[in-house]
Every structure is written in structure tokens, then in C-alpha cells.
DRENTORPA-709668 format. One line per 10 residues: number of its first residue (from 1); for each residue x, y, z of N, C-alpha, C, O, CB. Coordinates in Angstrom, 1 decimal. Glycine has a CB too. Layout:
NUM	X:Y:Z:X:Y:Z:X:Y:Z:X:Y:Z:X:Y:Z; ...
***
This chain:
1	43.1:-20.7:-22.4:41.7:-20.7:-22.2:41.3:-21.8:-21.2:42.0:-22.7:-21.3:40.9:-20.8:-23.6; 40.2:-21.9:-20.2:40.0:-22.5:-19.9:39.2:-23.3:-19.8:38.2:-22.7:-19.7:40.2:-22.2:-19.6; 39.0:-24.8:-19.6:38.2:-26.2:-20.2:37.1:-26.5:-19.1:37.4:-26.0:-18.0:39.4:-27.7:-20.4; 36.5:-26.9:-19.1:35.1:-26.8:-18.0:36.4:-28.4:-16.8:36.3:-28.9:-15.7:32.6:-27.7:-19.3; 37.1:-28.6:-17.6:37.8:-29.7:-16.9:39.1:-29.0:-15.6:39.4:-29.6:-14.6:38.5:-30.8:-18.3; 39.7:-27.8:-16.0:40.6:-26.9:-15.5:40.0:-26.0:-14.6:40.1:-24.8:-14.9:41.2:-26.2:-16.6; 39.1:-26.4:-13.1:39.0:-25.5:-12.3:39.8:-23.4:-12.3:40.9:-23.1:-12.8:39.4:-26.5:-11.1; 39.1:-22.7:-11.9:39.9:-21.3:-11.9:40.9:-21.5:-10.7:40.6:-22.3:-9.8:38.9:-19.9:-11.6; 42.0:-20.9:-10.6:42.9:-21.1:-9.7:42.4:-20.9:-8.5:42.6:-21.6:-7.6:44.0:-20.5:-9.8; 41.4:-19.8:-8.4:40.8:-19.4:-7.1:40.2:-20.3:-6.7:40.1:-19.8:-5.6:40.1:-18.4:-7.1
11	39.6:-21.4:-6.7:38.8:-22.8:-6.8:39.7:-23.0:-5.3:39.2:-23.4:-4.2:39.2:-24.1:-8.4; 40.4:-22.8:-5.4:41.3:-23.7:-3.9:42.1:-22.5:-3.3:42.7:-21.7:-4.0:42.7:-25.1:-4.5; 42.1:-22.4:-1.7:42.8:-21.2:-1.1:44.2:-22.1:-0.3:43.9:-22.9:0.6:41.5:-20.3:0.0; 45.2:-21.9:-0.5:46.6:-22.3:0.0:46.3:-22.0:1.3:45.6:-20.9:1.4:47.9:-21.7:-0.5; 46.7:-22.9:2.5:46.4:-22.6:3.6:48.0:-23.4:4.1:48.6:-24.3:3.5:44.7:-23.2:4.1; 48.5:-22.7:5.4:49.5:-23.4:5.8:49.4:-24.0:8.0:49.7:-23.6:9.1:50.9:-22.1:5.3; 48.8:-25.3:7.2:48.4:-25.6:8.8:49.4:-26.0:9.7:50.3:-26.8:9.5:47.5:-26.6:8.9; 49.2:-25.5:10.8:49.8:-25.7:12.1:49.0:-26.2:13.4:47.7:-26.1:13.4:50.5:-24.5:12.4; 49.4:-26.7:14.3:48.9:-27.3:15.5:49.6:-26.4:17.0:50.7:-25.9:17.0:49.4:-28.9:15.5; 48.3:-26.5:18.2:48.5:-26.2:19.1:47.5:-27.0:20.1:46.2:-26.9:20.2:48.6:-24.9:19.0
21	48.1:-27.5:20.7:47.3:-28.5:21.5:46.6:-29.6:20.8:45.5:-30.0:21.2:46.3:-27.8:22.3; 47.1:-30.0:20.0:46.2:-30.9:18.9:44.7:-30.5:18.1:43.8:-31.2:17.8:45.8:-32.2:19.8; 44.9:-29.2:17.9:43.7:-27.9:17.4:44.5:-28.0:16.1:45.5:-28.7:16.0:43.7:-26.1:18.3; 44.0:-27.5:15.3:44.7:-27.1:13.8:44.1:-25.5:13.4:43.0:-25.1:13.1:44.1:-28.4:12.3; 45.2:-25.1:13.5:45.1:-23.7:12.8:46.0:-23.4:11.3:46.9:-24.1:10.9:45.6:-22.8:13.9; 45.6:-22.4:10.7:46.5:-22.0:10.1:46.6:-20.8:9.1:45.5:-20.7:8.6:46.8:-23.0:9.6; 47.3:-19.9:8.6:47.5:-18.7:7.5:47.6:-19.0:6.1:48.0:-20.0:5.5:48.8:-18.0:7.8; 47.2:-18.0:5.7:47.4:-17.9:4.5:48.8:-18.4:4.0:49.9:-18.0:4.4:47.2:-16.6:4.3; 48.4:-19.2:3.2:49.9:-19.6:2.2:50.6:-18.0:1.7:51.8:-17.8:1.9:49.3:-20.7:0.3; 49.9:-17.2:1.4:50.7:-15.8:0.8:51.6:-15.1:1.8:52.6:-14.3:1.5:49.7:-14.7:0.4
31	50.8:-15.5:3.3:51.5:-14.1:4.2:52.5:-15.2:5.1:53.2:-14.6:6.0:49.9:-12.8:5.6; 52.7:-16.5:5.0:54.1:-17.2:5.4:55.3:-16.9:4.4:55.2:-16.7:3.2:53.9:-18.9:5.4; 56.6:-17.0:5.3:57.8:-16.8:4.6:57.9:-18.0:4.6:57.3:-18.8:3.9:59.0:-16.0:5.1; 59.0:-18.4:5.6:59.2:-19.8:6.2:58.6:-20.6:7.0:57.5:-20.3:7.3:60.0:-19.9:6.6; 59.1:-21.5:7.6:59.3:-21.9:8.6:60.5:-22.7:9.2:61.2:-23.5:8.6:58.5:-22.3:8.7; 60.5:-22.4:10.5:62.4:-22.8:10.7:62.0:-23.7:12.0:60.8:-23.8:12.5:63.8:-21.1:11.2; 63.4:-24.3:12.6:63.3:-24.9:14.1:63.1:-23.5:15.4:63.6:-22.3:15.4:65.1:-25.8:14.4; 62.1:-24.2:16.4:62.6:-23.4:17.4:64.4:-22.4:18.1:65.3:-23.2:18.2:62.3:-24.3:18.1; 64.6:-21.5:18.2:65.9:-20.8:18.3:65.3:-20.2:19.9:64.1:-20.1:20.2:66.3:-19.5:16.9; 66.3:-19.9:20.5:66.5:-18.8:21.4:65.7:-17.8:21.3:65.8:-17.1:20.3:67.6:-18.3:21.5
41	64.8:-17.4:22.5:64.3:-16.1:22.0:64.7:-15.2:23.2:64.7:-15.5:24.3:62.8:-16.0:21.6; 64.9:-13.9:22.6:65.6:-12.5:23.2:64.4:-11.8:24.3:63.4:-11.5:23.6:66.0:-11.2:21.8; 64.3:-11.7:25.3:63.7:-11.5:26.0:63.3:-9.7:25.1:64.0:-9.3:24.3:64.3:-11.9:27.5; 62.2:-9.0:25.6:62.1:-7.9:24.9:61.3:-6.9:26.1:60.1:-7.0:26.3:61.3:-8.2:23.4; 62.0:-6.2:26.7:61.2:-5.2:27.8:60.7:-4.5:27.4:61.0:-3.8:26.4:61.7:-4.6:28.8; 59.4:-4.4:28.2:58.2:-3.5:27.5:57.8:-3.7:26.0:57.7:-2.9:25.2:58.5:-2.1:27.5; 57.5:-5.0:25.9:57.1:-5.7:25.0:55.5:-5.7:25.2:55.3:-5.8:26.4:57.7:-6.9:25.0; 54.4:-5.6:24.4:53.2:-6.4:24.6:52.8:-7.7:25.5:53.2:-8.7:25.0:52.9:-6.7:23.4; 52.2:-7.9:26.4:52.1:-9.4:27.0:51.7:-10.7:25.9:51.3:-11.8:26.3:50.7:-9.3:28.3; 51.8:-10.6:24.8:51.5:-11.3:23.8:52.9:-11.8:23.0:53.0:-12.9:22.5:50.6:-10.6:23.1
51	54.1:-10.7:23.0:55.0:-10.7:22.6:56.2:-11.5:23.4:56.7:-10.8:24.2:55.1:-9.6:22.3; 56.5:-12.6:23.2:57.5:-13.3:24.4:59.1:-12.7:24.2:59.8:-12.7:25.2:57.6:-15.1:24.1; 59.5:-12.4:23.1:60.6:-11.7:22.9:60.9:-11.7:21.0:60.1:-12.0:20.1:61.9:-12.6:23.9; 61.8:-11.4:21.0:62.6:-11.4:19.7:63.7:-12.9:19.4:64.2:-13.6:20.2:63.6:-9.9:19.8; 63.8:-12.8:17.8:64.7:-13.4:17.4:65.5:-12.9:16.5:65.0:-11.9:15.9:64.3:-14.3:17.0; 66.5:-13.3:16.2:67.1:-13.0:14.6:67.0:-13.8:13.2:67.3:-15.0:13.2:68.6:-13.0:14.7; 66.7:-13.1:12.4:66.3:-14.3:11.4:66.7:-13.6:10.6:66.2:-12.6:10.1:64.9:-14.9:11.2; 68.4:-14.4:10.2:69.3:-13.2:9.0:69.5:-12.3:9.2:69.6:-11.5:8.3:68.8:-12.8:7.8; 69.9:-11.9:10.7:70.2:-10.3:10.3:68.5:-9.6:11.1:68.5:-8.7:11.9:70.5:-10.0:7.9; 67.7:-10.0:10.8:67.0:-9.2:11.5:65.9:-9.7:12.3:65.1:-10.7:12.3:66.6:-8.4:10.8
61	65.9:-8.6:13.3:65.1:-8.9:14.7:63.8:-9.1:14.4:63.2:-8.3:13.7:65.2:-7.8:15.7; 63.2:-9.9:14.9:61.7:-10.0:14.4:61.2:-10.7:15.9:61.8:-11.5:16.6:61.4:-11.2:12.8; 59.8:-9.9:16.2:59.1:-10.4:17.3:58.6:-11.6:17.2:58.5:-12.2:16.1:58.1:-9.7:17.7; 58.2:-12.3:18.5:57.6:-14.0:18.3:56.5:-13.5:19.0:56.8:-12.8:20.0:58.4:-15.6:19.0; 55.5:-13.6:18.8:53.7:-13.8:19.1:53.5:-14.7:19.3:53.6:-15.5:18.3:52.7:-13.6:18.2; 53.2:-15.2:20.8:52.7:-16.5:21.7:51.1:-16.7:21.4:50.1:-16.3:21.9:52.9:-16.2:23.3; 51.5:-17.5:20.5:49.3:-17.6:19.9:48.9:-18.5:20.6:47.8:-18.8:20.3:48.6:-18.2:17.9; 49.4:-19.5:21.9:48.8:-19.8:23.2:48.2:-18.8:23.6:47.1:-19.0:24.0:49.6:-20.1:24.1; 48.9:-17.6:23.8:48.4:-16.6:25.1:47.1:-15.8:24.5:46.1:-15.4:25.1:49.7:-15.3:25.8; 47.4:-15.7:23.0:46.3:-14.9:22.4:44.6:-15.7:22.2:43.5:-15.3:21.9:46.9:-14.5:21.0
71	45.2:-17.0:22.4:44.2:-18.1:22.0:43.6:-18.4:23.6:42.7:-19.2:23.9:44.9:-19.6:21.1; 44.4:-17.8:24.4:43.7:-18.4:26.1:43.7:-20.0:26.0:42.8:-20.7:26.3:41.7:-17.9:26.4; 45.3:-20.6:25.5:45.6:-21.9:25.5:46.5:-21.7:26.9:47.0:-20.7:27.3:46.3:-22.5:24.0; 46.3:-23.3:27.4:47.8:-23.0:28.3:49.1:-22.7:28.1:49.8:-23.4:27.3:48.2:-23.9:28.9; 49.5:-21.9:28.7:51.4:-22.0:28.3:52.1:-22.8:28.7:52.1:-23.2:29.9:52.3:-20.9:28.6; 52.9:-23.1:27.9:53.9:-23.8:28.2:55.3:-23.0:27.6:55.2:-22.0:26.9:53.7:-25.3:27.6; 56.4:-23.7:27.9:57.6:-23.2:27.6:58.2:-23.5:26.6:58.7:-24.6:26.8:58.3:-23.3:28.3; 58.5:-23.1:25.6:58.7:-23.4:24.2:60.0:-24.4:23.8:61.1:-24.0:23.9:58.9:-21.9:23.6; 60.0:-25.3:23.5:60.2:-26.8:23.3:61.4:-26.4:21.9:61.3:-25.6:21.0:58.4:-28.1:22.9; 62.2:-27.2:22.3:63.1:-27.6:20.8:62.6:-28.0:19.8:63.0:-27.7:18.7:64.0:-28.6:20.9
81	61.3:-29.0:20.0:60.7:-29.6:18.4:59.5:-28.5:18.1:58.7:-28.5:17.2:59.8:-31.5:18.5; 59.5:-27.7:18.9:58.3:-26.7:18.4:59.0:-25.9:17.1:60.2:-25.9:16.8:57.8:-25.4:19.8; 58.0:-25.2:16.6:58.1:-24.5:14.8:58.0:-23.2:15.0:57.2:-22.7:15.8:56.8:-24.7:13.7; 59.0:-22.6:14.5:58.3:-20.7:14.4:58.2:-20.6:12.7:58.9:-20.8:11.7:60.0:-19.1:15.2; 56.8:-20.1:12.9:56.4:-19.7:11.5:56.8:-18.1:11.5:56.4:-17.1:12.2:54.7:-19.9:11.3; 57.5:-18.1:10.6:57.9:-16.6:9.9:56.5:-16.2:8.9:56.1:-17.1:8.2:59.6:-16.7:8.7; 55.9:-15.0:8.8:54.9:-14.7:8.6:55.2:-12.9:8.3:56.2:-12.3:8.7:54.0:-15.4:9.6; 54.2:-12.5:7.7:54.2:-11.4:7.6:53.0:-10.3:7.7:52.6:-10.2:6.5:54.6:-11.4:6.7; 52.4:-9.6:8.5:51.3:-8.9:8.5:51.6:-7.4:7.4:52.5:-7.2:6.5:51.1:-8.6:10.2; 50.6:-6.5:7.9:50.4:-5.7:6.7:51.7:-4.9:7.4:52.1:-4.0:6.7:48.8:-5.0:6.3
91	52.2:-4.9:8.3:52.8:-3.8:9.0:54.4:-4.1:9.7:55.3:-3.3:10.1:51.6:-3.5:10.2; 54.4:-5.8:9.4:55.8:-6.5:9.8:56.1:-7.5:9.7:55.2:-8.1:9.1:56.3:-6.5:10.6; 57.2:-8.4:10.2:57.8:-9.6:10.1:57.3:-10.1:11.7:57.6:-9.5:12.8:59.4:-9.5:9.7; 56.7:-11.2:11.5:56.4:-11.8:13.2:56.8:-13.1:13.0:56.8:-13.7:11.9:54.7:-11.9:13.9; 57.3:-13.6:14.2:57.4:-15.3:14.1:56.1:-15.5:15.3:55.9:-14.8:16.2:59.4:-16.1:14.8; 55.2:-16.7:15.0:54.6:-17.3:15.8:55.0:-18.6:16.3:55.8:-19.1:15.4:53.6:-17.3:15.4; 54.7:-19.5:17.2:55.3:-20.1:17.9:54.1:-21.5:17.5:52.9:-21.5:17.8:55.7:-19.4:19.4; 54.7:-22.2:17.1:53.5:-23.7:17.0:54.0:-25.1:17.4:55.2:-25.4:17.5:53.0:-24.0:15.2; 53.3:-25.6:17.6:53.6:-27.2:18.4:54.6:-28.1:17.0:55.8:-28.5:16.9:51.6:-28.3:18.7; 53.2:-28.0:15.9:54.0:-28.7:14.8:53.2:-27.9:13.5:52.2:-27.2:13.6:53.7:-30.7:14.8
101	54.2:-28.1:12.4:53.4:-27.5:11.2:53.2:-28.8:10.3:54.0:-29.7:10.2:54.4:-26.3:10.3; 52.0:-28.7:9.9:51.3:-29.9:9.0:52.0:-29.8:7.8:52.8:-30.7:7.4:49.6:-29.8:8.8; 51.7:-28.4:6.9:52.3:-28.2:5.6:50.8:-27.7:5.2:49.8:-27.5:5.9:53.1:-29.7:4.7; 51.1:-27.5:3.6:50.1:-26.6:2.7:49.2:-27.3:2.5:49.3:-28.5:2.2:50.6:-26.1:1.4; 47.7:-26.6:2.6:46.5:-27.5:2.5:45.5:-26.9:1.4:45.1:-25.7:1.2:45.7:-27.6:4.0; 45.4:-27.7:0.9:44.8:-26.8:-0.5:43.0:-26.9:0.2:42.5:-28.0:0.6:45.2:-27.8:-2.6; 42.4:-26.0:0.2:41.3:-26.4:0.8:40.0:-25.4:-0.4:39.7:-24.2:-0.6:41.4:-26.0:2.6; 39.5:-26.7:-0.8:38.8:-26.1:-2.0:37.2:-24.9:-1.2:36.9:-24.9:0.0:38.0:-27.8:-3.3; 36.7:-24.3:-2.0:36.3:-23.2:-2.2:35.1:-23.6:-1.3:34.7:-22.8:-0.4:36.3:-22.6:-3.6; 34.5:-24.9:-1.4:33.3:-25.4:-0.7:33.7:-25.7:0.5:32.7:-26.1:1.1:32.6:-26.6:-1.2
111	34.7:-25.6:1.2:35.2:-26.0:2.1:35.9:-24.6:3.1:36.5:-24.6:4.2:36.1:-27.1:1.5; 35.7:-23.8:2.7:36.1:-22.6:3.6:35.0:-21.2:3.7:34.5:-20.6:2.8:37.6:-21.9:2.9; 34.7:-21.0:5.0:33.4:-20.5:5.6:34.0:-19.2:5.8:35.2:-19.0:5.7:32.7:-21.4:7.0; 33.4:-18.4:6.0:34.0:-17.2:6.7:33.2:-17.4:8.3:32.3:-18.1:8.6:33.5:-15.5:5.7; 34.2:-16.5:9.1:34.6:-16.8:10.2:33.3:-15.7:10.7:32.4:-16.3:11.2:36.2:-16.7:10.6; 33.2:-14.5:10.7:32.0:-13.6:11.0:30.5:-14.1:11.1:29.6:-13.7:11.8:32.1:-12.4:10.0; 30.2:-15.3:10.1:29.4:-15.9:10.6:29.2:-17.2:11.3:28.2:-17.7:11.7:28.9:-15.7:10.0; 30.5:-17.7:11.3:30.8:-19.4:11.9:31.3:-18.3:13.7:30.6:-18.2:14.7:32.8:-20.8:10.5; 32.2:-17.8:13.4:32.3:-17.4:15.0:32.9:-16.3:14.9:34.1:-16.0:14.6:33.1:-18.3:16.1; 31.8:-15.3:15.1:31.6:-13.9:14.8:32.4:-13.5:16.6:33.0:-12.5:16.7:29.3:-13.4:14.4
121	32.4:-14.2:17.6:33.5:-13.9:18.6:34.8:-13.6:18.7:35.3:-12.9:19.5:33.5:-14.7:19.1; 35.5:-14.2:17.5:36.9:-14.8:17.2:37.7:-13.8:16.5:38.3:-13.9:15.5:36.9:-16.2:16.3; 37.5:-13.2:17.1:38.5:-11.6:16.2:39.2:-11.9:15.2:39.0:-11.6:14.1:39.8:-10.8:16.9; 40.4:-12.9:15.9:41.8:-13.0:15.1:41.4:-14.2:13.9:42.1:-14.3:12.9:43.3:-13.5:16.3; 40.3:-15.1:14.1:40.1:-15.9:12.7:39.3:-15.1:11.5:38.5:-14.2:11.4:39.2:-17.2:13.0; 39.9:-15.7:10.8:39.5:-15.1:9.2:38.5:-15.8:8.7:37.5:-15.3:8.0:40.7:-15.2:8.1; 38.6:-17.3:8.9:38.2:-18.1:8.1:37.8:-19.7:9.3:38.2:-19.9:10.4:39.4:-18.3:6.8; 37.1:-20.3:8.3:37.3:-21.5:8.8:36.7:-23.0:7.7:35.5:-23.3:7.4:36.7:-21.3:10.2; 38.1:-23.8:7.5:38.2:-24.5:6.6:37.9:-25.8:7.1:38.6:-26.4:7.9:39.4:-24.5:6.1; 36.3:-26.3:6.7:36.1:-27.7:6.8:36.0:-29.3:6.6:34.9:-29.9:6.4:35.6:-27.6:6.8
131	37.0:-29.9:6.6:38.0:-30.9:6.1:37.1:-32.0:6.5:36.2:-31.8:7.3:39.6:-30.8:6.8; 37.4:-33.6:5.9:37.3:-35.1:6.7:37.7:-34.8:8.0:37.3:-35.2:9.1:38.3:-36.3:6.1; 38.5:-34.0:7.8:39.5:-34.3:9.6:38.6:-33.8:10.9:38.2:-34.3:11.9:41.2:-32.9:9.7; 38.5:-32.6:10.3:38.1:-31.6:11.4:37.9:-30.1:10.6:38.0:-29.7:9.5:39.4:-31.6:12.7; 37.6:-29.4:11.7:37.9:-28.1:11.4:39.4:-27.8:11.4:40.2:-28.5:12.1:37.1:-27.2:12.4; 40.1:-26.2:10.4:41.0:-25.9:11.0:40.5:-24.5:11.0:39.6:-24.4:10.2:42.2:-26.3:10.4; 41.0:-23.0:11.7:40.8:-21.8:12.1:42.0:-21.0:11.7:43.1:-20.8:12.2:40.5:-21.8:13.6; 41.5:-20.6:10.4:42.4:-19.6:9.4:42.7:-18.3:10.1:41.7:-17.5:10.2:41.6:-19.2:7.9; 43.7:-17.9:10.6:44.2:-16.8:11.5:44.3:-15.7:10.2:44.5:-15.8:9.0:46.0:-17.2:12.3; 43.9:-14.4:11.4:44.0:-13.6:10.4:45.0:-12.2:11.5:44.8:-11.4:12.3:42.2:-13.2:9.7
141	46.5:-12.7:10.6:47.6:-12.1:11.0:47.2:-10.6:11.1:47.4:-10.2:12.2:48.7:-12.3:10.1; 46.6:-9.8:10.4:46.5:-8.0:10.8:45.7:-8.2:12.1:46.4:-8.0:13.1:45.4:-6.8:9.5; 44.8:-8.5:12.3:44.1:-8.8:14.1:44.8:-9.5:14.8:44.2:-9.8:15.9:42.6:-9.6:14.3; 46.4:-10.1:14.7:46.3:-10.8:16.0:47.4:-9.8:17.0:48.1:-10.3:17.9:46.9:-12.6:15.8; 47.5:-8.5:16.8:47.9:-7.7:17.8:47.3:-6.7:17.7:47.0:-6.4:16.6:49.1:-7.4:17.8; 46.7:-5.8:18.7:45.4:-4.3:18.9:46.6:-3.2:18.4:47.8:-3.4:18.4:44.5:-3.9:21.0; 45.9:-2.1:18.1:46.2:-0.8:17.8:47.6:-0.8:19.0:48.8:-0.6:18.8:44.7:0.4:18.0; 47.1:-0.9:19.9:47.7:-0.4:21.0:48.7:-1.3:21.0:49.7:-0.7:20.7:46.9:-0.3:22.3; 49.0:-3.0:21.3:49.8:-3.9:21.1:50.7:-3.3:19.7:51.9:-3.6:19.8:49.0:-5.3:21.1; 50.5:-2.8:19.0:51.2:-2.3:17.8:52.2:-1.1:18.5:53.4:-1.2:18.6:50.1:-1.7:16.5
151	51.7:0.0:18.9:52.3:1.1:19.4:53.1:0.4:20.5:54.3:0.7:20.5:51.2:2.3:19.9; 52.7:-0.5:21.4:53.8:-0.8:22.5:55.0:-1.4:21.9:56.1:-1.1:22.3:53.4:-1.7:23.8; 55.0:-2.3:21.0:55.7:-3.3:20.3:56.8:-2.1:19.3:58.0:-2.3:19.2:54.5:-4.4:19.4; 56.3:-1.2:18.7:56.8:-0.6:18.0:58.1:0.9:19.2:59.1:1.5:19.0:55.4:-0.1:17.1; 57.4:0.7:19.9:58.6:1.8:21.3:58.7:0.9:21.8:58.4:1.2:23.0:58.2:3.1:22.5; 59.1:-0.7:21.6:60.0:-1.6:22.7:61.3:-1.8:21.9:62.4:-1.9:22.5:59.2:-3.2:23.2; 61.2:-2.0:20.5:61.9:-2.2:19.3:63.1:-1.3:19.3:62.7:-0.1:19.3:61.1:-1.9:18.1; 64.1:-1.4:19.4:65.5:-0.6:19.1:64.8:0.3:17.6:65.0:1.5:17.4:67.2:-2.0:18.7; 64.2:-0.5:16.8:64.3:0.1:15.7:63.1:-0.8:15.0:63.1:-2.0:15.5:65.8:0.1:15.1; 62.2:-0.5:14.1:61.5:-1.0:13.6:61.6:-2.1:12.5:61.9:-1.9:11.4:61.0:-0.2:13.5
161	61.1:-3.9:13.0:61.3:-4.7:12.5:60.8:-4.8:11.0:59.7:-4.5:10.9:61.2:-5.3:13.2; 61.4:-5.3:10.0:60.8:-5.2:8.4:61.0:-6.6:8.2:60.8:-7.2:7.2:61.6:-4.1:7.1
***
């Protein structure tokens, strides 16, 4: 039972922040796997312009999504101390590519806005969590590739990544 002293779990939303350009973004604690070191990535023809290539992670191929290019950040060339977050949308396994990962942010319930009315522009944010720090801009993995970026990504694939 619960004590007026024992918030409901929902009270706080797991957030897993990362950095790009000294910005803080970050996903849902639910839809991250891991996160690993930067690896080699497989170039992938006729890929989406969003899509920089593939990796292997265990056995299977999974695309990396350049959330520079989707964010209209500058690019740069993906660094040894950079992070690939393993993640999961409704539809696959993606790695995204980040500067640094902060770790899990519990960000209570007063503190996370929805994004349609904070920045009704921002497709791919879901959310946005207001901290001491700063803002951070809760990505919302099903929007960060179009209908169409899905279909090209899916006929560039030998075989469809899970």
C-alpha cells in the first residue's frame, strides 16, 4: 500500500542523457539497450542521408543514425571517445552516435513538459525536461526517421535489422 511518504513510481520518468555539442539530449530509459564505445562503421549504399552506415552488435547489423545531421548540428567525423547508444524504436534496433553519455536522470514529473507545446516545431522531441542545469530535449525515437527514410533503409538492408 502506499504511504503519502512513498511517491507513485510514475512520479519520476527515467531519462538517459547524452550530449552533442555541449546540448543535452536524451531517450527514454525503456527504449535504450546499451551503450558501448565508438566501433567502425560499415558504410551502407543507398542508405537514407541520415543513416551513416551499419555496425555489428553481437551478431547483428544495426544502422547508426547521425542525430547531428537530423538536428542541423555540424558534422564532424566520429571520434574514438564518442558513444553509440543502442536503442530501440517501434520498428528496430538503431545505434545513435553521441559526444558523451551523462547516464540515467530521474527527472520528476514537475519537471518534464511536453514538447508540442514548448516546441511544437521539433518533430523528433517528445519532451522536454527542466533541470538546475538547463534544459535537456527528450528524443522521440519513432519520429527520428520519415515513412520514406524507413522504406529506403529497409531496401538498403541485406535483410531486415531486429
Amino acid at each position: 500500500m502506499q504511504t503519502p511518504e512513498q511517491p507513485e513510481q510514475s512520479a519520476t520518468n527515467q531519462i538517459v542523457v547524452f550530449t552533442l555539442d555541449e546540448q543535452r539530449y536524451a531517450l527514454p530509459l525503456s527504449a535504450v539497450e546499451r551503450v558501448i564505445r565508438a566501433v567502425e562503421i560499415t558504410p551502407l549504399p543507398k542508405a537514407p542521408e541520415v543513416v551513416l552506415g551499419v555496425i555489428d552488435a553481437q551478431g547483428q547489423v544495426i544502422p547508426v543514425v547521425d542525430v547531428r545531421k537530423r538536428f542541423r548540428l555540424p558534422s564532424r567525423p566520429v571520434d574514438e571517445d564518442d558513444r553509440f547508444i543502442l536503442a530501440r524504436t517501434s520498428r528496430r534496433r538503431v545505434a545513435l552516435i553521441a559526444d558523451s553519455v551523462a547516464g540515467v536522470h530521474e527527472a520528476a514529473s514537475q519537471e518534464m513538459e511536453s514538447a508540442v507545446r514548448e516546441f511544437p516545431f521539433l518533430e523528433h522531441i517528445q519532451g522536454v525536461a527542466r533541470t538546475p542545469d538547463g534544459l535537456i530535449l527528450i528524443n522521440n525515437l519513432d519520429r527520428f526517421l520519415s515513412l520514406d527514410e524507413e522504406q529506403q533503409l529497409d531496401a538498403a538492408l541485406p535483410e531486415r535489422a531486429e
